[in-house]
C-alpha positions as a printed Julia matrix, in Angstrom:
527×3 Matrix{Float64}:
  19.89  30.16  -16.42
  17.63  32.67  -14.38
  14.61  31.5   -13.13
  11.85  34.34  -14.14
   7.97  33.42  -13.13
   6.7   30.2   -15.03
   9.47  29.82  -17.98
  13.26  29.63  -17.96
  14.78  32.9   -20.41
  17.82  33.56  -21.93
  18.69  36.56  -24.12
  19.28  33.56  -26.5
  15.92  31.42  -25.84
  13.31  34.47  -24.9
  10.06  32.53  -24.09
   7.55  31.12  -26.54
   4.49  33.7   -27.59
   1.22  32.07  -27.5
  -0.77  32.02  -30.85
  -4.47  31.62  -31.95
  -4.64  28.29  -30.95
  -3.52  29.31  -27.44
  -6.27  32.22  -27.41
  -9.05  30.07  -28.14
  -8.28  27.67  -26.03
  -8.41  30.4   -23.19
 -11.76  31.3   -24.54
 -13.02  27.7   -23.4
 -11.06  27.23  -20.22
 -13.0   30.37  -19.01
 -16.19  28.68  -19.35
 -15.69  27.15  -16.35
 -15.24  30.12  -14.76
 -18.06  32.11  -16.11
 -20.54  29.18  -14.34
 -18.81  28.88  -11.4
 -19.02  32.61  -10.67
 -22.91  32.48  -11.9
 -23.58  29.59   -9.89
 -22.72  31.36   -6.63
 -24.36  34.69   -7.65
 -27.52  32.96   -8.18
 -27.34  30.94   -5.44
 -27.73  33.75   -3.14
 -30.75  35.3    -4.98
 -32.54  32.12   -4.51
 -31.96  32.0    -1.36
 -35.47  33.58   -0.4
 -37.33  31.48   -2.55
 -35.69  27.91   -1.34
 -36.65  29.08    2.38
 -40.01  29.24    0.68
 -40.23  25.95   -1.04
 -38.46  23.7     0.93
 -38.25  25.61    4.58
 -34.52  24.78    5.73
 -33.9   25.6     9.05
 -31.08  28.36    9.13
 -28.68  25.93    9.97
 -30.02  23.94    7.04
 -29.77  27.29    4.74
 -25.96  27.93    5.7
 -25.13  24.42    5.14
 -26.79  24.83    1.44
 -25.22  27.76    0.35
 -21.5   26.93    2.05
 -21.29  23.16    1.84
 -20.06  23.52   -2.32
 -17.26  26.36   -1.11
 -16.06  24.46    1.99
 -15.58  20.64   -0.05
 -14.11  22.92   -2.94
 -11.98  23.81   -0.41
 -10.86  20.16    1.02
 -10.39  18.64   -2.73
  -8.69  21.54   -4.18
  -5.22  20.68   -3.51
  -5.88  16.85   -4.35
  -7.01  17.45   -7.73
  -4.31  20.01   -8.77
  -1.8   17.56   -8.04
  -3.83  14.33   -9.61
  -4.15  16.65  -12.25
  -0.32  17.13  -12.17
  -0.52  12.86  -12.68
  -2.85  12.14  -14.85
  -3.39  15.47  -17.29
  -4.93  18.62  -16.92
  -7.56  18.66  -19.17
  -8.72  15.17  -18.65
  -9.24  15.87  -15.29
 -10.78  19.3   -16.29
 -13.57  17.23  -18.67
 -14.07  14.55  -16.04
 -14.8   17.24  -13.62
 -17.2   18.95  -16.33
 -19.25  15.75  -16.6
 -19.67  15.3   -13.14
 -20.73  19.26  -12.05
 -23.18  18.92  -15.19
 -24.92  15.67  -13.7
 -24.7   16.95  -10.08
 -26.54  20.49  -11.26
 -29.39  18.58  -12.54
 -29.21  16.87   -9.1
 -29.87  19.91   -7.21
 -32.16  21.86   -9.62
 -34.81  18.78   -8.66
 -33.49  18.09   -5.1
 -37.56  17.74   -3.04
 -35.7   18.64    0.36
 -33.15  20.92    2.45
 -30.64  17.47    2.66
 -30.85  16.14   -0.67
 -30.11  20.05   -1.78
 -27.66  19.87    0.38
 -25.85  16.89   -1.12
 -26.19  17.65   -4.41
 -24.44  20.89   -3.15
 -21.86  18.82   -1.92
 -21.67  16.39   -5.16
 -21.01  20.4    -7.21
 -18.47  21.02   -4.6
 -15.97  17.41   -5.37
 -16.87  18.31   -8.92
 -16.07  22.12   -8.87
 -12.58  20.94   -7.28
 -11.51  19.47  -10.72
 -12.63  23.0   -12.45
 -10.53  25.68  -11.29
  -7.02  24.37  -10.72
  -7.18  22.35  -14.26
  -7.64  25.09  -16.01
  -5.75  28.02  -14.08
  -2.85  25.21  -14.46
  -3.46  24.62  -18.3
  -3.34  28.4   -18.47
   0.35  28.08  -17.13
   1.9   26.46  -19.22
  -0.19  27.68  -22.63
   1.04  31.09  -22.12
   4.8   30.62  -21.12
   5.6   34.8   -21.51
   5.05  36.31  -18.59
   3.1   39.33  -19.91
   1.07  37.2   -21.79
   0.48  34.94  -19.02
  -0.69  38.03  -16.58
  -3.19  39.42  -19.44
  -4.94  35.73  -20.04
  -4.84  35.17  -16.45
  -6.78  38.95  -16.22
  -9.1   37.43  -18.74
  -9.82  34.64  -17.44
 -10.31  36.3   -13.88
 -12.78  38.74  -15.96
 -14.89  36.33  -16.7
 -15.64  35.63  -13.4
 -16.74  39.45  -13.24
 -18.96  38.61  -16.37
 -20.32  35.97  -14.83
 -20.46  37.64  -11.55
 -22.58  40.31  -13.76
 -24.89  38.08  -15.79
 -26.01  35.73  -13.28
 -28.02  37.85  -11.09
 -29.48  38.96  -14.47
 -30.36  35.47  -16.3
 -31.06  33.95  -12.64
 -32.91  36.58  -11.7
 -35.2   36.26  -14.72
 -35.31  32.78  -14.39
 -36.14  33.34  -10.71
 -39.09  35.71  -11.62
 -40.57  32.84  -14.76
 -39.61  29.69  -13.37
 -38.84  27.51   -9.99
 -35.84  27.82   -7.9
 -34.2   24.78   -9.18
 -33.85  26.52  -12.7
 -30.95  28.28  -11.71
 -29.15  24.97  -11.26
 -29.96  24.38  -14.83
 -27.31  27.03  -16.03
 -24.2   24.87  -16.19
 -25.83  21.97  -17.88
 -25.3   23.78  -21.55
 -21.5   25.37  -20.45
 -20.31  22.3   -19.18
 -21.66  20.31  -22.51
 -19.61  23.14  -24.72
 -17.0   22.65  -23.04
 -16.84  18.74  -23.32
 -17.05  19.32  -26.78
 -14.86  22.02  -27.47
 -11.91  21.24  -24.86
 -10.33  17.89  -26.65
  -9.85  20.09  -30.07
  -8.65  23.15  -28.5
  -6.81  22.49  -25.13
  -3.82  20.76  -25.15
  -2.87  18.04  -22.39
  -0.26  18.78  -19.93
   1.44  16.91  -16.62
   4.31  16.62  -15.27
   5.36  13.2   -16.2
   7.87  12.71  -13.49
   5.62  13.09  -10.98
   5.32  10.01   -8.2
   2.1    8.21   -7.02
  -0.44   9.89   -5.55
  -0.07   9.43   -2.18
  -3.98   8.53   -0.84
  -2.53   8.83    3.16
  -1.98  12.21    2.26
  -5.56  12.81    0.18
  -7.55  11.36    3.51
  -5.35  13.7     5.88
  -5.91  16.72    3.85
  -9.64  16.26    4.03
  -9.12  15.27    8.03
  -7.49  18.19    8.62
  -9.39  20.77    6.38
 -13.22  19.7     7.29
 -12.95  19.88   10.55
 -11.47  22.86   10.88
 -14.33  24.45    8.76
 -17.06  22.64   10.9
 -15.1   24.18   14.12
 -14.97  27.98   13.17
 -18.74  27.39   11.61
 -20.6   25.93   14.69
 -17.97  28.72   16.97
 -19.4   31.78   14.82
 -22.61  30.53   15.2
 -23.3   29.08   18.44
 -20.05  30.33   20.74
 -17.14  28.24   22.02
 -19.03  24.36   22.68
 -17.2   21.38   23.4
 -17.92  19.81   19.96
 -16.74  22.55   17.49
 -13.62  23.29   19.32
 -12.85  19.28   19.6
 -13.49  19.58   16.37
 -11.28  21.88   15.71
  -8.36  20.73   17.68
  -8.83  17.46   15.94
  -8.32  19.27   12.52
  -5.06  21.2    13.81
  -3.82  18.1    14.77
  -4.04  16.23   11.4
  -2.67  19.63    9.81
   0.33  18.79   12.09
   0.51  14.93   10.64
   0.01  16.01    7.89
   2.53  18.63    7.07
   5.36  16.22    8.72
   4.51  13.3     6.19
   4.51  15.97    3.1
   8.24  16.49    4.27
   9.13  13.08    4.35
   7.96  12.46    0.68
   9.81  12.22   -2.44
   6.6   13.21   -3.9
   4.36  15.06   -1.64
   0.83  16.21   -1.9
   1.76  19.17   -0.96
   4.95  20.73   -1.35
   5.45  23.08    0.83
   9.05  24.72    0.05
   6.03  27.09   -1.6
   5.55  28.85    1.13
   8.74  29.97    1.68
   8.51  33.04   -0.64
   7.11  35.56    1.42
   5.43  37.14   -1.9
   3.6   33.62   -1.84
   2.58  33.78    1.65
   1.29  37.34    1.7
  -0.58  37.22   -1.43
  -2.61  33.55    0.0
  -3.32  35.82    2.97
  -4.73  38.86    1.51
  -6.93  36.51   -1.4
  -8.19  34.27    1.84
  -9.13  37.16    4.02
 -10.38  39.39    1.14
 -12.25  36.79   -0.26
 -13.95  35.66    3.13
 -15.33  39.61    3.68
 -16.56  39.09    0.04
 -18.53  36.08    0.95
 -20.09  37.29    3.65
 -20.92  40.82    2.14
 -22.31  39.5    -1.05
 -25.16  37.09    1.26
 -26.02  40.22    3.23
 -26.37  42.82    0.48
 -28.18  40.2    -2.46
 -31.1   39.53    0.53
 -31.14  43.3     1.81
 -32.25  44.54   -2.03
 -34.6   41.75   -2.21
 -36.21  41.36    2.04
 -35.14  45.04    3.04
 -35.36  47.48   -0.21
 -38.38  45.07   -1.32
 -36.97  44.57   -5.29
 -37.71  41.39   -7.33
 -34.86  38.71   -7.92
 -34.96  40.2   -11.29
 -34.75  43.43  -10.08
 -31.61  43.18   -7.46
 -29.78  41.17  -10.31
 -29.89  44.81  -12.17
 -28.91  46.47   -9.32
 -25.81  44.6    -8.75
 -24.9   45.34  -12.22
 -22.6   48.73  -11.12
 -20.61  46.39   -8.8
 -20.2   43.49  -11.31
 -19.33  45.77  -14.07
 -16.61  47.72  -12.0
 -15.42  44.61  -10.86
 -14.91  43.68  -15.02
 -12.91  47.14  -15.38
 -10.61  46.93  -12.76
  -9.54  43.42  -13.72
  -9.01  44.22  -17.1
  -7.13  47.41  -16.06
  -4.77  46.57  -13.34
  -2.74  44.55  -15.51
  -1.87  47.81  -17.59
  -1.53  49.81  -14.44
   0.89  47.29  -13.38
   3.11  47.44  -16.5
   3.54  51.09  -14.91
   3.39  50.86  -11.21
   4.24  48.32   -8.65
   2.07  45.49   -8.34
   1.75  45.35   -4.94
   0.49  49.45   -4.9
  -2.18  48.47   -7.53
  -3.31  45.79   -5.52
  -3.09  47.92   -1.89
  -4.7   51.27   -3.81
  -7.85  48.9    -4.69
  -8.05  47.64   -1.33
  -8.42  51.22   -0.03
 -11.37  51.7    -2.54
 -12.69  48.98   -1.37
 -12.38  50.13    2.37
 -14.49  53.29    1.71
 -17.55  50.76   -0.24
 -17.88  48.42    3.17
 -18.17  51.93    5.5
 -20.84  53.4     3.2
 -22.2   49.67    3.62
 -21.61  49.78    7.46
 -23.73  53.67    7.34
 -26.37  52.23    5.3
 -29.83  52.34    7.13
 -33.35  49.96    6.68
 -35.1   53.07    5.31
 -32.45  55.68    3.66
 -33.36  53.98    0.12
 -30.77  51.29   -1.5
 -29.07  53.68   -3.43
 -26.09  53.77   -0.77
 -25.95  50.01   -0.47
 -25.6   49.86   -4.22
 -22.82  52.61   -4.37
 -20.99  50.5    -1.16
 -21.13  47.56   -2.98
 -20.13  49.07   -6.43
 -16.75  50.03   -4.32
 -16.66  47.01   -2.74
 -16.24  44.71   -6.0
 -14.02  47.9    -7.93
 -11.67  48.02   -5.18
 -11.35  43.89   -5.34
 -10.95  43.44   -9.09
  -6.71  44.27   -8.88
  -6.29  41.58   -6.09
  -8.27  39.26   -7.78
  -6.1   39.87  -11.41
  -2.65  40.49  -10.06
  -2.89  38.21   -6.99
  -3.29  35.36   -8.42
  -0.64  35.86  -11.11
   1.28  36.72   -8.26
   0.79  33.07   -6.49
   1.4   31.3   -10.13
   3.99  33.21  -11.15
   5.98  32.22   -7.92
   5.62  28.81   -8.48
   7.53  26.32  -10.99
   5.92  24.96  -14.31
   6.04  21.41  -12.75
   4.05  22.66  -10.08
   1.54  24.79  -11.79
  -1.42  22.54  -10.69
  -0.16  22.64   -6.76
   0.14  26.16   -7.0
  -3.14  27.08   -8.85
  -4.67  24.56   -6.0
  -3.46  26.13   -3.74
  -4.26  29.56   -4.89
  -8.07  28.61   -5.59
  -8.01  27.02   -2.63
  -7.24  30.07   -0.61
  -9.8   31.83   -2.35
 -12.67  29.54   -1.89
 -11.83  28.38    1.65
 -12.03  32.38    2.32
 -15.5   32.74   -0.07
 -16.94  29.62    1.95
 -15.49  30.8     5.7
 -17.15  34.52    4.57
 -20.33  32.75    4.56
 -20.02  30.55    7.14
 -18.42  33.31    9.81
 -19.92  36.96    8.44
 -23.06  35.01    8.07
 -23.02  33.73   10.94
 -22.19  37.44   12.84
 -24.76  39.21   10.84
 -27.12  36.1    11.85
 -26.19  36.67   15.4
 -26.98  40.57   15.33
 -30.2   40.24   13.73
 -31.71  37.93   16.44
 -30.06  40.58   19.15
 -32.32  43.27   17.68
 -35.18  42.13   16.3
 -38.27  42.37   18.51
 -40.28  39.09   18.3
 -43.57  39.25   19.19
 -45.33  36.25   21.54
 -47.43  35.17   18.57
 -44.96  33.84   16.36
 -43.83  30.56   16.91
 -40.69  29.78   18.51
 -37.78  29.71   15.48
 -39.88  31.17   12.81
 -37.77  34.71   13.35
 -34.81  33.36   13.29
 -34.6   34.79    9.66
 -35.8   37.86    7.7
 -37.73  35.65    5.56
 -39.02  33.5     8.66
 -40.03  36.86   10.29
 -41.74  38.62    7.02
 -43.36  34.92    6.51
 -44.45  35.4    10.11
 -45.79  39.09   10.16
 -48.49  38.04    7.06
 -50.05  36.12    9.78
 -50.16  38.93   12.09
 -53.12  41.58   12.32
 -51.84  45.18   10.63
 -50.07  47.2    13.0
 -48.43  44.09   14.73
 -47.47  43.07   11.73
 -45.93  46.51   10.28
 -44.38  46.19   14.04
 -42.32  43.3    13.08
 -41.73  44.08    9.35
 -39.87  46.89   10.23
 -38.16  45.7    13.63
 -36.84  43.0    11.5
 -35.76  44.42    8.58
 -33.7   47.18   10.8
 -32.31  44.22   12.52
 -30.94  43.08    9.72
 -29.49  45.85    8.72
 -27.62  46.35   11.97
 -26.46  43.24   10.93
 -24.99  44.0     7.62
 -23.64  47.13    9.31
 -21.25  45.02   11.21
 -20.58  43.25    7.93
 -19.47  46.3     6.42
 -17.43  47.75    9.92
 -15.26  44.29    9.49
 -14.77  44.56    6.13
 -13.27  48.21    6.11
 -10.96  46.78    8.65
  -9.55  43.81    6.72
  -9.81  45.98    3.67
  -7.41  48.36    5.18
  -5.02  45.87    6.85
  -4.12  43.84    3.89
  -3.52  46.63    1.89
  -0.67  47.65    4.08
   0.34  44.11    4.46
   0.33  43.63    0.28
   1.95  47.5     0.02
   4.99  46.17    2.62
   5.74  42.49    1.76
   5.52  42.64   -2.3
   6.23  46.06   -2.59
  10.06  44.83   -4.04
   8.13  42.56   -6.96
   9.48  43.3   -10.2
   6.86  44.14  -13.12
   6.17  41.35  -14.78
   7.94  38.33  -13.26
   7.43  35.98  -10.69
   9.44  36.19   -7.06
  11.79  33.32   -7.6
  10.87  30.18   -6.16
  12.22  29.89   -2.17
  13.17  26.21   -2.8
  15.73  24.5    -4.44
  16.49  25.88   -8.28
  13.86  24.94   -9.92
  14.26  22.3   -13.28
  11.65  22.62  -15.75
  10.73  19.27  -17.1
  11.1   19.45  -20.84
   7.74  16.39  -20.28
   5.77  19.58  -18.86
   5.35  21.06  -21.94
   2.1   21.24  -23.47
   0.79  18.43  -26.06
């Protein structure tokens, strides 16, 4: 029988249509979605007011915001698989427990490192989240076009959420403390504890060995390190620490790829990655996601520090971006039933090359209207990639491994989200305190931010202060205009990359899988 995306078909056995049952259950596994996407949109429009209350160094303030993405990151691929072993949904509700208990954690956390831990606790948590349900997805919807459109819902919710949580957090930013925002997944994580045991239906693959906890610790020792190394590099240079670090976590990627081979039941298996439609679609989500990371930081803090608008305020003027990010997801899945994947996914990219060089043209005092444009064609241009690519990555993958594949796919997506923070930030940290003009009255580090240095200047008589105002707030934006210069370049690359490699994908089903012929377990069906 011919092996077509996620189901075996037959002229004789076409694959099962998904019914109500199936459609409301999609309605609560994007839940989880919808507050993950808030969470990090809010995140960043607090980000002025926790320098405020609890005055993180920057170091401190990176670590905050990218410490959730980068553990996401490490524990991605070891929950898809233990959700492989022990169910999809109950991992999914565990993980909902936890992320609610760990928000309430942070919205009260008194410092910069107990902030940063609970950050860390929503990261382990988060992990469970998104392959759980992008795996329980799988295997609901076992026709491929049905399985492309509920994955393009399901990524649209993360545009809706990407859309309402500069709004509600923005409003709650304006009325209440910082730590509200926190606050927001405490009531969508208890709807979906009650909602998902009536409407989800548990899946594994019941033939699947022991998880192999060598395997779990190398993953993390390979992984966190690496992320440390590339951090401290963008930020500080080439030191002996990060790139020890570094080598370190190449190293244990070595180990650890060896002992996956030599396992009947690996943690990862990584015949995966020998479909080249696999390989290039990782690479385009990783690096498109990692300019998104780092674009998003610069752009939420240049309405609010640079074009001087309330949190409230920049929430509505991300709207255009959010909202064209909703359309294109919804849409590319019907362009797609009519053109190639892979020239969807490329044409977006190009759209979304011409939003970062308005972004990298942008000046401190030409008015925000350009930055909001940039941004709006930024997030329009990404909404195919996000839809089709990860159908794309799924679709290559066998039913059995749906939860190795959807781990692996999310975790391409937030290891590039977390490394856009860590890196762009990190350049567009590096530019700012190359331009901006410091003057011998403020004390040593408190520059070393646009908030630091427009908390600094209200110290300052008038014109000094003006002075530094403005040299800092054009320093920044020299900043983001590298941001933007990058971005147009890995905007344009993958798109040829995506338009090359995939171009031969057939509408509507999945590259077959490189490995051995794949067996679906008749256990892997839903229950």
């Amino acid at each position: 029988m011919p092996w077509r995306g996620n189901t075996l078909s037959t002229i004789a056995d076409p694959p099962q249509q998904a019914g109500p049952k199936e459609w409301l259950g999609l309605a609560v596994l994007a839940l989880p979605t919808l507050l993950l996407s808030i969470d990090v949109s809010v995140l960043h429009l607090a980000v002025p007011h926790i320098s405020q209350a609890l005055d993180p160094s920057a170091t401190q303030m990176l670590w905050i915001i990218d410490i959730y993405g980068f553990l996401i990151a490490g524990f991605l691929v070891t929950m898809g698989t233990l959700g492989d072993r022990i169910g999809r949904r109950k991992l999914l509700l565990i993980g909902a427990a936890a992320f609610g208990v760990a928000s309430v954690a942070a919205a009260y956390a008194s410092d910069p490192a107990l902030l940063i831990a609970a950050r860390a606790l929503l990261g382990v948590a988060g992990a469970t989240l998104m392959p759980s349900t992008l795996a329980l997805i799988t295997n609901m919807f076992l026709d491929p076009r049905q399985r492309g459109m509920a994955i393009a819902v399901w990524v649209t919710m993360f545009s809706v959420g990407i859309a309402l949580g500069p709004v509600v957090g923005g409003a709650m930013l304006e009325f209440f403390w910082w730590g509200s925002v926190f606050l927001l997944g405490v009531p969508i994580m208890a709807l979906l504890l009650l909602a998902g045991p009536v409407l989800l239906p548990e899946s594994r693959d019941r033939d699947a060995g022991r998880l192999d906890l060598a395997s779990v610790v190398l993953s993390l020792a390979a992984i966190l390190p690496v992320v440390y190394g590339l951090k401290e590099i963008a930020k500080d240079g080439a030191s002996a620490v990060p790139v020890l670090a570094l080598v370190v976590g190449l190293a244990v990627a070595v180990v650890f790829v060896r002992r996956q081979r030599g396992l009947d039941s690996p943690l990862l298996d990584f015949r995966l990655f020998r479909s080249s439609t696999f390989r290039t679609a990782l690479v385009t989500l990783l690096l498109s996601m990692l300019v998104a990371g780092g674009t998003y930081l610069f752009v939420t803090q240049y309405l609010q520090l640079v074009g001087g608008l309330s949190p409230m305020q920049a929430g509505l003027y991300l709207l255009p971006a959010a909202f064209a990010l909703i359309v294109t997801s919804v849409v590319s899945p019907m362009a797609a039933s009519r053109i190639r994947p892979a020239y969807v996914v490329a044409a977006g990219l190009t759209v979304s090359a011409v939003g970062h060089v308005m972004l990298a043209t942008a000046g401190s005092t030409s008015g925000i209207s350009q930055v909001v444009v940039g941004f709006a064609f930024v997030y329009a241009g990404g909404g195919p990639l996000i839809a089709l690519g990860t159908d794309i990555v799924v679709g290559s993958a066998p039913p059995e491994q749906a939860g190795s594949a959807s781990a692996i796919s999310e975790t391409s997506t937030e290891m590039g989200m977390a490394l856009g923070v860590a890196t762009l930030g990190s350049v567009g940290t590096a530019v700012y305190r190359s331009q901006v003009d410091l003057p011998a009255q403020v004390p040593a580090g408190a520059g070393d931010t646009l908030a630091g240095a427009l908390d600094a200047a209200k110290s300052l008589p008038g014109d000094l202060a003006a002075a530094l105002a403005d040299s800092a707030r054009a320093a920044f934006t020299d900043g983001m205009n590298v941001i933007g210069v990058i971005g147009a370049l890995f905007a344009l690359g993958t798109a040829v990359l995506v338009a090359v490699v995939i171009k031969n994908r057939p509408t509507g089903a999945g590259e077959e899988s490189a490995g051995a012929e794949p067996a679906v377990n008749p256990a892997e069906q839903p229950s």
